[in-house]
mmCIF file of the N, C-alpha and C atoms, coordinates in Angstrom:
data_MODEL
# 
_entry.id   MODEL 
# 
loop_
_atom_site.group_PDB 
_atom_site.id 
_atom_site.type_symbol 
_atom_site.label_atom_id 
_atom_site.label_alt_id 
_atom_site.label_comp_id 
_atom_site.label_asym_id 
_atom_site.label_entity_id 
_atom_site.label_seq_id 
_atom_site.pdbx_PDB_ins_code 
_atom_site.Cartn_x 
_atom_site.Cartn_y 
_atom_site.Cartn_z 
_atom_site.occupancy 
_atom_site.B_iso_or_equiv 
_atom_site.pdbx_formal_charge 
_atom_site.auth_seq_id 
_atom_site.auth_comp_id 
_atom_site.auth_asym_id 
_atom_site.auth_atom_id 
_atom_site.pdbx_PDB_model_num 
ATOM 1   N N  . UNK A 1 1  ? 0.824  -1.181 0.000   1.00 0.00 ? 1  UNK A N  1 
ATOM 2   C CA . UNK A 1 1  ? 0.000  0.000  0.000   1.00 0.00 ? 1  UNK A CA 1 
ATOM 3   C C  . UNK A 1 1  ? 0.879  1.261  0.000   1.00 0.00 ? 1  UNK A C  1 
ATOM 4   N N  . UNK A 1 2  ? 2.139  1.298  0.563   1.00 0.00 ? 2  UNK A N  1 
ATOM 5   C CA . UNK A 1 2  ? 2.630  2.647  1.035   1.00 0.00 ? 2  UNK A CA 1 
ATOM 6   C C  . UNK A 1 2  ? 3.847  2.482  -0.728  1.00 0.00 ? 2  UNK A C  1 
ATOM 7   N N  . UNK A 1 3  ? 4.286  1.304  -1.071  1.00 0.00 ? 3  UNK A N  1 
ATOM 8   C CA . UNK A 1 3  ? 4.904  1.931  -2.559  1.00 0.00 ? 3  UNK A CA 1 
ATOM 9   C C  . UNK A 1 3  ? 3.372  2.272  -3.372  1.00 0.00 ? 3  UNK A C  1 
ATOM 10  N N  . UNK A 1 4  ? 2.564  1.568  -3.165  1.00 0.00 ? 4  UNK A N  1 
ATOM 11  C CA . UNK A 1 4  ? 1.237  2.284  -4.129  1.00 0.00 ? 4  UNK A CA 1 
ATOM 12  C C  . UNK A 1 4  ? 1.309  3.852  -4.160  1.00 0.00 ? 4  UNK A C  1 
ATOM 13  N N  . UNK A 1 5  ? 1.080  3.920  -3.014  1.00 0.00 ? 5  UNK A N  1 
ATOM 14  C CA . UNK A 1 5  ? 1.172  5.670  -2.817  1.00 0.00 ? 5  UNK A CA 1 
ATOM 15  C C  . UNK A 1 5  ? 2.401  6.573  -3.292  1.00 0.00 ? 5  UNK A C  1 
ATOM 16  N N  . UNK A 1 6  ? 3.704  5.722  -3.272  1.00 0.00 ? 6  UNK A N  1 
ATOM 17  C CA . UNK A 1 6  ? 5.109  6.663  -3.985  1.00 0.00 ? 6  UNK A CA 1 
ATOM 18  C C  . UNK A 1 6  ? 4.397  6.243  -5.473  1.00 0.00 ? 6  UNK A C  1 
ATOM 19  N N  . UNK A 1 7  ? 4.084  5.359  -5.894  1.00 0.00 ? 7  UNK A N  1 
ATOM 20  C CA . UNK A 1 7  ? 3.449  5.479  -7.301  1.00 0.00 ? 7  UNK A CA 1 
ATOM 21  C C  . UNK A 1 7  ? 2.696  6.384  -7.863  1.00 0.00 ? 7  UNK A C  1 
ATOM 22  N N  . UNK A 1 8  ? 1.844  6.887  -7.064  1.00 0.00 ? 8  UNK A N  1 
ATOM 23  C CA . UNK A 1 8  ? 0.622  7.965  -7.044  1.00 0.00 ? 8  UNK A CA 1 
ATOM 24  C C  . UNK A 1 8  ? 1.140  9.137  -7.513  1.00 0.00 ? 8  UNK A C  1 
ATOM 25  N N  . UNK A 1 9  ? 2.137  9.298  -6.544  1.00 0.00 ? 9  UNK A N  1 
ATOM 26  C CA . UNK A 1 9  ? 2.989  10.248 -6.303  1.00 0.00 ? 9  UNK A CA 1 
ATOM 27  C C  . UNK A 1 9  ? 3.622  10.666 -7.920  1.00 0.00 ? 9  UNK A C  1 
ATOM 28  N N  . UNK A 1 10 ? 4.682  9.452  -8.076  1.00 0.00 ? 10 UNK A N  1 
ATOM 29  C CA . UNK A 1 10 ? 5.252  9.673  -9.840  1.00 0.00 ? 10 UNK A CA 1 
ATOM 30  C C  . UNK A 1 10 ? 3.980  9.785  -10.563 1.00 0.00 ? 10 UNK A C  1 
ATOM 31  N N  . UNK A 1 11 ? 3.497  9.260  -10.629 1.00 0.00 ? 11 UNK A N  1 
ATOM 32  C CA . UNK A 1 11 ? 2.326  9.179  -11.835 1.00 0.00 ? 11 UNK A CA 1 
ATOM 33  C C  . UNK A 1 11 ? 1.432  10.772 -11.865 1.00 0.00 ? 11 UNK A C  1 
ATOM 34  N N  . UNK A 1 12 ? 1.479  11.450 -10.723 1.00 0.00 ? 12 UNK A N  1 
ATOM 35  C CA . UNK A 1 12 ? 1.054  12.515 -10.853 1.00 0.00 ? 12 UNK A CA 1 
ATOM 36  C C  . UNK A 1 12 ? 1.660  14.033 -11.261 1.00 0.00 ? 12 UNK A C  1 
ATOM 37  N N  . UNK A 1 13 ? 3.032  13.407 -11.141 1.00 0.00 ? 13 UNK A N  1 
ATOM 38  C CA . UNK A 1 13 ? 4.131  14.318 -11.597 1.00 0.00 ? 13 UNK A CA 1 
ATOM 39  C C  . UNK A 1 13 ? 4.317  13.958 -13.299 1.00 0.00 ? 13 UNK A C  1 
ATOM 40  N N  . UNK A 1 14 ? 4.187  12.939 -13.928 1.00 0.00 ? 14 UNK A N  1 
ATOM 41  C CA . UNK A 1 14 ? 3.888  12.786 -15.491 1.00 0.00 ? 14 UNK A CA 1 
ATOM 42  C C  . UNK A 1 14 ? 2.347  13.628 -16.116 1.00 0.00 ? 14 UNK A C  1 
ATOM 43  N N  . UNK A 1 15 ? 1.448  13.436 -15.138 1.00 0.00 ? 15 UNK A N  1 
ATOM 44  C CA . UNK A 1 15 ? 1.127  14.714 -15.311 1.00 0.00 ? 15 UNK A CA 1 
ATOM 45  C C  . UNK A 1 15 ? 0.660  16.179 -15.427 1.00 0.00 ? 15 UNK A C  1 
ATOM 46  N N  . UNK A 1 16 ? 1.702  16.103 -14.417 1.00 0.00 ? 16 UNK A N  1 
ATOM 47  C CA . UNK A 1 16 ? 1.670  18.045 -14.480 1.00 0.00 ? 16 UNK A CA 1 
ATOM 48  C C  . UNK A 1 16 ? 2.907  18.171 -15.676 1.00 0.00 ? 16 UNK A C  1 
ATOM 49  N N  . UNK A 1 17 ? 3.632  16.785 -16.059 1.00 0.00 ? 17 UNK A N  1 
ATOM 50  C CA . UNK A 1 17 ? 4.714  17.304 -16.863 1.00 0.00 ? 17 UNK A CA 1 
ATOM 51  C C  . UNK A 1 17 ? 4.042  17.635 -18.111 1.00 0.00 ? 17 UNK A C  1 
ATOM 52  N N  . UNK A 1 18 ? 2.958  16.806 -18.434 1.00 0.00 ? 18 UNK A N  1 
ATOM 53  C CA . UNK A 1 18 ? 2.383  16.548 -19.504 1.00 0.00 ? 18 UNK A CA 1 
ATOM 54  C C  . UNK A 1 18 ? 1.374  17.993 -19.994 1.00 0.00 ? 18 UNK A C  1 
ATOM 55  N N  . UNK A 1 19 ? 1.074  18.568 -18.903 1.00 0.00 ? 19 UNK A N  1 
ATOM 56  C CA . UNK A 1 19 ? 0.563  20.340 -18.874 1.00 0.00 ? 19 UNK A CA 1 
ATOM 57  C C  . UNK A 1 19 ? 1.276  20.873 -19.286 1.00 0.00 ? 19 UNK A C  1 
ATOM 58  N N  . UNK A 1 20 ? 2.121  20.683 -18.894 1.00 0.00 ? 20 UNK A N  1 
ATOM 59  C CA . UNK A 1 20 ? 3.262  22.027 -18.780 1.00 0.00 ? 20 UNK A CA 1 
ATOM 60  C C  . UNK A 1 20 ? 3.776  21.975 -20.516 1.00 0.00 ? 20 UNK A C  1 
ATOM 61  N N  . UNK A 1 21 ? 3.847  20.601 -21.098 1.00 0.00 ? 21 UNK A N  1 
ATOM 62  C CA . UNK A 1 21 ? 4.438  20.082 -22.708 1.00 0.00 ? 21 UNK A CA 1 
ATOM 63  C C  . UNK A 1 21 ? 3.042  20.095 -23.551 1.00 0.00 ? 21 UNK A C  1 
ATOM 64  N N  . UNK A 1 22 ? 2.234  20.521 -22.821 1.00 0.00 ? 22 UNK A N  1 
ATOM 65  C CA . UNK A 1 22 ? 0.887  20.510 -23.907 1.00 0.00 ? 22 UNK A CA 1 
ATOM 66  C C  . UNK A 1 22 ? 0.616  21.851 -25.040 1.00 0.00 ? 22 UNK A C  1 
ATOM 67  N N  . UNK A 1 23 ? 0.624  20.891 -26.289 1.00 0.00 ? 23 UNK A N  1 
ATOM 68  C CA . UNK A 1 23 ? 0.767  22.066 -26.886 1.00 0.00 ? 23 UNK A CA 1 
ATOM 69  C C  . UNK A 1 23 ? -0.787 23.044 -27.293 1.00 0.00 ? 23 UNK A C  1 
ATOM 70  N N  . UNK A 1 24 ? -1.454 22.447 -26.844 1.00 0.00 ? 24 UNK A N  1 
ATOM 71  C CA . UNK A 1 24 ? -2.965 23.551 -26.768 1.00 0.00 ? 24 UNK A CA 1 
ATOM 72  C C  . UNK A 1 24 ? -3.239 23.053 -25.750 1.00 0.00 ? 24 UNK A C  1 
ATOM 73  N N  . UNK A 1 25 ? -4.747 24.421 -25.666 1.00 0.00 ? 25 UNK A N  1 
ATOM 74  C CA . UNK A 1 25 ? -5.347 24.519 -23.895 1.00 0.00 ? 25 UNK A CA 1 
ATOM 75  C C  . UNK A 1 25 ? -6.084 23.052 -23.366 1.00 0.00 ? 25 UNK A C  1 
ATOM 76  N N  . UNK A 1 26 ? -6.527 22.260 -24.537 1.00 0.00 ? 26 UNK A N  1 
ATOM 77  C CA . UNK A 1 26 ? -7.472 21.169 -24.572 1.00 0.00 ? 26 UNK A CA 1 
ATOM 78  C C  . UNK A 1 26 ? -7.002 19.970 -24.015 1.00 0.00 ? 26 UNK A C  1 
ATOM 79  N N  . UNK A 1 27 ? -5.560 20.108 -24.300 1.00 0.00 ? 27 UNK A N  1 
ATOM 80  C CA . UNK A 1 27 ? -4.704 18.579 -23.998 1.00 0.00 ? 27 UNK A CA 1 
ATOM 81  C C  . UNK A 1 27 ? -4.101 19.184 -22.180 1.00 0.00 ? 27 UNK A C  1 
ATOM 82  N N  . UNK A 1 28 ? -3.440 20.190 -22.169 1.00 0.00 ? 28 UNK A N  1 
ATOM 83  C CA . UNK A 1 28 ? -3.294 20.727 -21.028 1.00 0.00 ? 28 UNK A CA 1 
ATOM 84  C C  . UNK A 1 28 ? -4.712 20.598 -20.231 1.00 0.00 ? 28 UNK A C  1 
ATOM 85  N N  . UNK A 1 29 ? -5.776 21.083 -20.358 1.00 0.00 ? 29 UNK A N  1 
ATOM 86  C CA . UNK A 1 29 ? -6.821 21.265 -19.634 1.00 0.00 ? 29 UNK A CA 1 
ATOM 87  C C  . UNK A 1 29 ? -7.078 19.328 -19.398 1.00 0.00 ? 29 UNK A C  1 
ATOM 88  N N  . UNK A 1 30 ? -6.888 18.609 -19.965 1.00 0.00 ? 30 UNK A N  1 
ATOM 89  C CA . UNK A 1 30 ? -7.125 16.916 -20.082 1.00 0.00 ? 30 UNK A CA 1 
ATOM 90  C C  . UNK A 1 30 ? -5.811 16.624 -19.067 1.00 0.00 ? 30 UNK A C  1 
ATOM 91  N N  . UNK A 1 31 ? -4.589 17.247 -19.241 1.00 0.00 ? 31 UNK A N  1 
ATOM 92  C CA . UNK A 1 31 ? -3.603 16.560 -17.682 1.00 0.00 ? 31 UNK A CA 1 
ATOM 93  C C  . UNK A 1 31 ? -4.025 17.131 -16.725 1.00 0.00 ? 31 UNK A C  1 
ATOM 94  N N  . UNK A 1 32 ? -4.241 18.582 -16.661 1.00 0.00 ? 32 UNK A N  1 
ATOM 95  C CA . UNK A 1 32 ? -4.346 19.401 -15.487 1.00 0.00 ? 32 UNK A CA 1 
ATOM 96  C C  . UNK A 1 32 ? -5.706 18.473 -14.532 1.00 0.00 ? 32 UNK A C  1 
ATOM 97  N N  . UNK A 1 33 ? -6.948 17.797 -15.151 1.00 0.00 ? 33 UNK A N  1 
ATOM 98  C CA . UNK A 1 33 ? -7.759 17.340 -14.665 1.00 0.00 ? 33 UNK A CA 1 
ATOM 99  C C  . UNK A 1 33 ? -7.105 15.858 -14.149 1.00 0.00 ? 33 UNK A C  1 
ATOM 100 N N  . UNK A 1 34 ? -7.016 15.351 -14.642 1.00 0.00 ? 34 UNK A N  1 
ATOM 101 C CA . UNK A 1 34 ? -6.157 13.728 -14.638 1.00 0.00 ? 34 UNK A CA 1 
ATOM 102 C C  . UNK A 1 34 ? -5.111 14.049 -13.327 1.00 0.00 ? 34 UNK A C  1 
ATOM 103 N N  . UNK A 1 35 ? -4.536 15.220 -13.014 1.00 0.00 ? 35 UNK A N  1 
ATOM 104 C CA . UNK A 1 35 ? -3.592 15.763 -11.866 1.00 0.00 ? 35 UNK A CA 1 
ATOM 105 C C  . UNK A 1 35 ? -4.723 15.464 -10.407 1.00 0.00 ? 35 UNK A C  1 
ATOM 106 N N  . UNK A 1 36 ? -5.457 16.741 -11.232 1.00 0.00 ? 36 UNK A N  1 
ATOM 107 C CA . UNK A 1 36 ? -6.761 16.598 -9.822  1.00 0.00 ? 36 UNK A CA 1 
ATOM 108 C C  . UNK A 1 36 ? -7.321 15.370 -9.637  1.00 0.00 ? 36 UNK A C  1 
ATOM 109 N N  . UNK A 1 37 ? -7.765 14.827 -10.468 1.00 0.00 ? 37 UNK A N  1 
ATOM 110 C CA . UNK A 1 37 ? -8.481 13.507 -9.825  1.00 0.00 ? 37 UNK A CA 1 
ATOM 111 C C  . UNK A 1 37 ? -7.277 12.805 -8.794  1.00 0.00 ? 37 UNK A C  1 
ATOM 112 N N  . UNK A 1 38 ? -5.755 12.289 -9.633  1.00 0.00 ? 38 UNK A N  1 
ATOM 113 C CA . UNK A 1 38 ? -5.361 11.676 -8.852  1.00 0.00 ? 38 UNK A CA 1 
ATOM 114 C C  . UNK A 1 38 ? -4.441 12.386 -7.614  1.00 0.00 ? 38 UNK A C  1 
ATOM 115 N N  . UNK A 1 39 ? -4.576 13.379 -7.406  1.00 0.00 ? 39 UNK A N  1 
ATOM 116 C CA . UNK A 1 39 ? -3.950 14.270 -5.994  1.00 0.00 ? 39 UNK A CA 1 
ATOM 117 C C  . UNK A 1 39 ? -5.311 14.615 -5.141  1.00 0.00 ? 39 UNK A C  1 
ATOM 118 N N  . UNK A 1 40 ? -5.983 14.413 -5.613  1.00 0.00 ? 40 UNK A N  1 
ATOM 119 C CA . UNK A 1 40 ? -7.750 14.647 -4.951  1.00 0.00 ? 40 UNK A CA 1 
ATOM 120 C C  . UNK A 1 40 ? -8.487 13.475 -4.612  1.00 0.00 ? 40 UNK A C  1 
ATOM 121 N N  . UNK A 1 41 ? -8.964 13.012 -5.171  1.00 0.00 ? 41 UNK A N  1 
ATOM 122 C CA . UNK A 1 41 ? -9.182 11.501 -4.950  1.00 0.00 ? 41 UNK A CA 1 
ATOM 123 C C  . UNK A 1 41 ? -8.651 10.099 -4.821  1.00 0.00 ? 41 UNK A C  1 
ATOM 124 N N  . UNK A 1 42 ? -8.427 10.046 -5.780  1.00 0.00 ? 42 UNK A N  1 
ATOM 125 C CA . UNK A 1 42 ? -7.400 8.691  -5.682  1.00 0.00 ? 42 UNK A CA 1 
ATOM 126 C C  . UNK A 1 42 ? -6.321 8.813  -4.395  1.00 0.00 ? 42 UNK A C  1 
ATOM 127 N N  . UNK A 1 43 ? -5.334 9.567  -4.399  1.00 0.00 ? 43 UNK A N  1 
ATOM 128 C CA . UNK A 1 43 ? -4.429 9.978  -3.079  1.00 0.00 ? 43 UNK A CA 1 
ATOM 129 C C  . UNK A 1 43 ? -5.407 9.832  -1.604  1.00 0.00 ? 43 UNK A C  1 
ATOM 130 N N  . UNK A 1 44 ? -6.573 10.692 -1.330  1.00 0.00 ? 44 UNK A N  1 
ATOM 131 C CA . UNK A 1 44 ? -7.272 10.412 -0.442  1.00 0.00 ? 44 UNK A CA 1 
ATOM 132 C C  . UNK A 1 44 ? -8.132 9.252  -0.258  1.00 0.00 ? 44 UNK A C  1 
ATOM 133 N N  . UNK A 1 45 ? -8.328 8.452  -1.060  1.00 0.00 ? 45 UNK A N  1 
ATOM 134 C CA . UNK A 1 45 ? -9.113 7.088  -0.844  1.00 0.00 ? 45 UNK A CA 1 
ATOM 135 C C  . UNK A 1 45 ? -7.376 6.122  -0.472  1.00 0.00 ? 45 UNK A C  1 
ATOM 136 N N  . UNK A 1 46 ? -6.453 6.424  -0.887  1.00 0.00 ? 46 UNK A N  1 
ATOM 137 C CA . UNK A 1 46 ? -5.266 5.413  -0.422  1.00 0.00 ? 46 UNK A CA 1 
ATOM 138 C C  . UNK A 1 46 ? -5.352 5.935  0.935   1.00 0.00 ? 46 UNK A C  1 
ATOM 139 N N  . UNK A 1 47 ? -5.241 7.098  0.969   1.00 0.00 ? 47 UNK A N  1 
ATOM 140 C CA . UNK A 1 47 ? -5.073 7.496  2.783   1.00 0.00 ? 47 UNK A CA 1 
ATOM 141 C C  . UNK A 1 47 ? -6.025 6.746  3.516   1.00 0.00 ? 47 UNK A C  1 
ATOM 142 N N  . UNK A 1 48 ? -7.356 6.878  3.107   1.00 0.00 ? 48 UNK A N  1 
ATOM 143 C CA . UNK A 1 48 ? -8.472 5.955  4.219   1.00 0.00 ? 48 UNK A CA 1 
ATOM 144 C C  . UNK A 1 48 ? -8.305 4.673  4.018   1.00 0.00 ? 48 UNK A C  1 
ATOM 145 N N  . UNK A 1 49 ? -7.909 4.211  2.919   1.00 0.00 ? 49 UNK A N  1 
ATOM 146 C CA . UNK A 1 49 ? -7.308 2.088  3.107   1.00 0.00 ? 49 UNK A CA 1 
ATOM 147 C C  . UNK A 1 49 ? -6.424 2.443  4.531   1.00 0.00 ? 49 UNK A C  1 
ATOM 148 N N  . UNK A 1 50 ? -5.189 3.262  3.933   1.00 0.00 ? 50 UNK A N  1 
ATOM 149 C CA . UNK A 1 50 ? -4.392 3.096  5.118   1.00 0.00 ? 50 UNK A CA 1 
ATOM 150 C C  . UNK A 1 50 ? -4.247 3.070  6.413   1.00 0.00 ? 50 UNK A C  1 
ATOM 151 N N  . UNK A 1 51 ? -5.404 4.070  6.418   1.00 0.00 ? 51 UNK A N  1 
ATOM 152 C CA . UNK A 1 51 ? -6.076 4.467  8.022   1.00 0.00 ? 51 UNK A CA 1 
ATOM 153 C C  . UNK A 1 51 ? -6.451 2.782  8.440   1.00 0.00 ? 51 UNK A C  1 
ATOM 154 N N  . UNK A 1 52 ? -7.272 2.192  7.843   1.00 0.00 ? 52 UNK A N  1 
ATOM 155 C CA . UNK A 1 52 ? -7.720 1.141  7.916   1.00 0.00 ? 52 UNK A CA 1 
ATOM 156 C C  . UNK A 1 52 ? -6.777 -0.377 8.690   1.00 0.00 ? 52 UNK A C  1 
ATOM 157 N N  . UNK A 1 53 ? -5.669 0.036  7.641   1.00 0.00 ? 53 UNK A N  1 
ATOM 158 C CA . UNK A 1 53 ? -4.624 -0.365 8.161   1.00 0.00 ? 53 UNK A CA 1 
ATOM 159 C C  . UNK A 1 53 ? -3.442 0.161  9.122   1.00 0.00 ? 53 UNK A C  1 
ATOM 160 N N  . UNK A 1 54 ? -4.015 0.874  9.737   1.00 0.00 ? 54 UNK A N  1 
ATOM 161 C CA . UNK A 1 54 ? -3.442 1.634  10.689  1.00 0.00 ? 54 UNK A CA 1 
ATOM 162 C C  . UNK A 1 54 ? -1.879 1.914  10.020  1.00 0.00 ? 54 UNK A C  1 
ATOM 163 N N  . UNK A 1 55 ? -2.040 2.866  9.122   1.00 0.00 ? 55 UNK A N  1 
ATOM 164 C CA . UNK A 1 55 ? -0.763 3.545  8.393   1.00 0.00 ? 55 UNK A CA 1 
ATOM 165 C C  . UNK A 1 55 ? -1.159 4.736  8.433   1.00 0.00 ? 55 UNK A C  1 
ATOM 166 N N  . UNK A 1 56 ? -0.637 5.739  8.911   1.00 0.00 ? 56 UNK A N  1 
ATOM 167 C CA . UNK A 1 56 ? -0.971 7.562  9.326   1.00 0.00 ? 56 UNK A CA 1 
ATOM 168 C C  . UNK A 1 56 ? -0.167 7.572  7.925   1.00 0.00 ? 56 UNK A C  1 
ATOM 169 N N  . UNK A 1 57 ? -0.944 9.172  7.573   1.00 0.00 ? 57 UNK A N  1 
ATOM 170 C CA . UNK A 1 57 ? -0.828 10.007 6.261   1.00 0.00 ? 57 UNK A CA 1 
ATOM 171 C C  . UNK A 1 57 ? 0.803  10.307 6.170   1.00 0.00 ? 57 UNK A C  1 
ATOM 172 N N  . UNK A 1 58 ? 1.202  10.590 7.726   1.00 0.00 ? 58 UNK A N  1 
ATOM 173 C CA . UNK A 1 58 ? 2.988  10.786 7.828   1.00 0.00 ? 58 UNK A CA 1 
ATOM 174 C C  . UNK A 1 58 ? 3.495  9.723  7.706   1.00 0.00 ? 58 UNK A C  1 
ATOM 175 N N  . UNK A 1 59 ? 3.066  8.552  7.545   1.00 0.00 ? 59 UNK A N  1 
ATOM 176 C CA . UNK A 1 59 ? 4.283  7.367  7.504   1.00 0.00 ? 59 UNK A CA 1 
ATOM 177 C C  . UNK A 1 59 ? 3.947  7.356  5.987   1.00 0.00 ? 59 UNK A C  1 
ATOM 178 N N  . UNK A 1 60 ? 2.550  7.111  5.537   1.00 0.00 ? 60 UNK A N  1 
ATOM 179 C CA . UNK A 1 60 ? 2.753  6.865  3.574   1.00 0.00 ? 60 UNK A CA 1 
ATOM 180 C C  . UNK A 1 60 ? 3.307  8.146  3.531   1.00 0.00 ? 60 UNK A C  1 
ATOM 181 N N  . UNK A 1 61 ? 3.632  9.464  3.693   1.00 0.00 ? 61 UNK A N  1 
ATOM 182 C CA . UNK A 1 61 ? 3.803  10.400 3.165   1.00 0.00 ? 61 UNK A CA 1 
ATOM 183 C C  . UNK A 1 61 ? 5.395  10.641 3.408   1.00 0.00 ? 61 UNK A C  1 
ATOM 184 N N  . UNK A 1 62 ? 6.079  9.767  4.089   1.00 0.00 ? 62 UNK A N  1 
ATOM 185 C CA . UNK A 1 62 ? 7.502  9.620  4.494   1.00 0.00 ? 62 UNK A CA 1 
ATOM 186 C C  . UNK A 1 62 ? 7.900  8.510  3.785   1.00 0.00 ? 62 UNK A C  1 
ATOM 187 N N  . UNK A 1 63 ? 6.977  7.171  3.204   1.00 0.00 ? 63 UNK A N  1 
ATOM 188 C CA . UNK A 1 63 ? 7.432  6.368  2.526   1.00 0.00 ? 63 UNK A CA 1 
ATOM 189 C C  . UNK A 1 63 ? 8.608  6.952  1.048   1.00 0.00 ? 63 UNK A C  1 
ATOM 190 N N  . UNK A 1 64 ? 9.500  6.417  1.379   1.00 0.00 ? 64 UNK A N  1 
ATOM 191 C CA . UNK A 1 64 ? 10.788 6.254  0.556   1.00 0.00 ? 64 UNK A CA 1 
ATOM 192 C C  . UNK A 1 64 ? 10.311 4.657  -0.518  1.00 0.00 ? 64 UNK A C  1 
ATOM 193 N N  . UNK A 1 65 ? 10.690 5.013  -1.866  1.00 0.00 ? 65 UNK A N  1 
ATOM 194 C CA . UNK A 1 65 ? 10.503 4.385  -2.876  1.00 0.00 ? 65 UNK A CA 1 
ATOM 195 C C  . UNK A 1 65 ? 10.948 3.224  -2.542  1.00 0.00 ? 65 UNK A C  1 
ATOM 196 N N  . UNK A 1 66 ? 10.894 1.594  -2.841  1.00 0.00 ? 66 UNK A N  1 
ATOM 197 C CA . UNK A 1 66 ? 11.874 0.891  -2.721  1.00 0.00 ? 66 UNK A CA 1 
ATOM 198 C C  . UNK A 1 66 ? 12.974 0.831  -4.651  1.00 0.00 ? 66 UNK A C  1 
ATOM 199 N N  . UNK A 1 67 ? 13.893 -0.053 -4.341  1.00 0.00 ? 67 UNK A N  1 
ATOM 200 C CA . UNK A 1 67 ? 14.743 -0.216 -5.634  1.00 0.00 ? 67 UNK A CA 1 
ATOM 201 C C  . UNK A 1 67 ? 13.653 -0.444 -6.627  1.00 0.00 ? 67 UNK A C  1 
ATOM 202 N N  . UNK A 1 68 ? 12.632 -1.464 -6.535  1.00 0.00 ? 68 UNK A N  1 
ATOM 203 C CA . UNK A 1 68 ? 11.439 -2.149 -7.921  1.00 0.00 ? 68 UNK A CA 1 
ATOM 204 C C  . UNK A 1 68 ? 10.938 -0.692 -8.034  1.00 0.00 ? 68 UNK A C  1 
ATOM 205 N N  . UNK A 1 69 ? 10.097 0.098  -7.216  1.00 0.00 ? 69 UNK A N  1 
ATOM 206 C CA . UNK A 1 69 ? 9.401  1.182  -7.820  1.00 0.00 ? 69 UNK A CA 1 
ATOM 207 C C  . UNK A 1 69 ? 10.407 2.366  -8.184  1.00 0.00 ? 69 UNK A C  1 
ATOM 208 N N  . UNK A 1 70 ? 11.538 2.873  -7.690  1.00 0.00 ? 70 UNK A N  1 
ATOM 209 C CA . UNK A 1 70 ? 12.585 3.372  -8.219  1.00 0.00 ? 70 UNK A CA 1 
ATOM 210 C C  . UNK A 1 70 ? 12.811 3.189  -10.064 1.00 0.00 ? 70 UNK A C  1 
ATOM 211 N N  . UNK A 1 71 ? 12.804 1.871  -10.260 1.00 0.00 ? 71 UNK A N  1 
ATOM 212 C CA . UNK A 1 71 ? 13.262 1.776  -11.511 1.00 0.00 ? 71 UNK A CA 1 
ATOM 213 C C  . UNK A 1 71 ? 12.207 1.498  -12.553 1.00 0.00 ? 71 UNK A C  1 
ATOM 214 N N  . UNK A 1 72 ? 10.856 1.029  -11.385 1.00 0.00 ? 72 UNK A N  1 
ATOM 215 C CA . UNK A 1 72 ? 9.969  1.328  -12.676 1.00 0.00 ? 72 UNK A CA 1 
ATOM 216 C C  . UNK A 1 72 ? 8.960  2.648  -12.622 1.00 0.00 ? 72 UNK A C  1 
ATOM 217 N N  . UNK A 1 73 ? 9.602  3.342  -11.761 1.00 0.00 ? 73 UNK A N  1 
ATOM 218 C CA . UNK A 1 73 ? 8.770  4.855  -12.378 1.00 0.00 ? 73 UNK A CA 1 
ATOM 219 C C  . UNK A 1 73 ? 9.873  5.733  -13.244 1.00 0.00 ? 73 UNK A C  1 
ATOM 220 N N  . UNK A 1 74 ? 10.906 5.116  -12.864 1.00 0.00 ? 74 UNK A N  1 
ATOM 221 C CA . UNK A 1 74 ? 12.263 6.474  -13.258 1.00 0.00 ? 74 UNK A CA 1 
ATOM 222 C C  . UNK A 1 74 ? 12.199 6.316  -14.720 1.00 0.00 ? 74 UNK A C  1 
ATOM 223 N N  . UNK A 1 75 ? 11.146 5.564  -15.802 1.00 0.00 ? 75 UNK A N  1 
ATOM 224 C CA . UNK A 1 75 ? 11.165 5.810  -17.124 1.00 0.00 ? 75 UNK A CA 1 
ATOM 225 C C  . UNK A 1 75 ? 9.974  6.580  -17.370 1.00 0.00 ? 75 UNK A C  1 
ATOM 226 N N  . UNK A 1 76 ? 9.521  7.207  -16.476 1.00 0.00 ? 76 UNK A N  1 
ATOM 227 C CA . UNK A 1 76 ? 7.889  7.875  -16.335 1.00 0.00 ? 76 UNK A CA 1 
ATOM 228 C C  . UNK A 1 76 ? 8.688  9.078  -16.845 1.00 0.00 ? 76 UNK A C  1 
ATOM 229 N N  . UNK A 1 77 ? 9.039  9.739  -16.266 1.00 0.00 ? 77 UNK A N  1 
ATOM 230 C CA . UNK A 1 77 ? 9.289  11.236 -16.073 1.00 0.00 ? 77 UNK A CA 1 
ATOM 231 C C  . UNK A 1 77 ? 10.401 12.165 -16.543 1.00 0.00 ? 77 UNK A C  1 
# 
């Protein structure tokens, strides 16, 4: 659950990258939303699993990548 969440994490940084490289308002306005859902929702429904599992927002939010998610997000971005 807590590399799920460093996943969240990369995957939401592809894209704001993907805004920022958009070359009209339409494709930008399509990451900028895809950002919000998953920093808005998705991020907060992992927090309440975790709660569940008694994992506080500061321990997923201190989770350090391991080596597997390291190398398979580092071709994301």
């Amino acid at each position: 659950m807590e590399q799920d969440y460093v996943y969240l994490i990369e995957y939401s940084r592809v894209f704001a990258i993907g805004s920022t490289k958009a070359n009209d308002l339409k494709t930008m306005t399509t990451f900028t939303n895809l950002l919000n859902v998953t920093m808005d929702f998705e991020m907060d429904l992992y927090r309440k699993y975790a709660e569940e599992f008694n994992i506080s927002t500061e321990e997923l939010d201190a989770t350090e990548p391991s080596a597997t998610m390291t190398v398979y997000t580092s071709y994301m971005t």
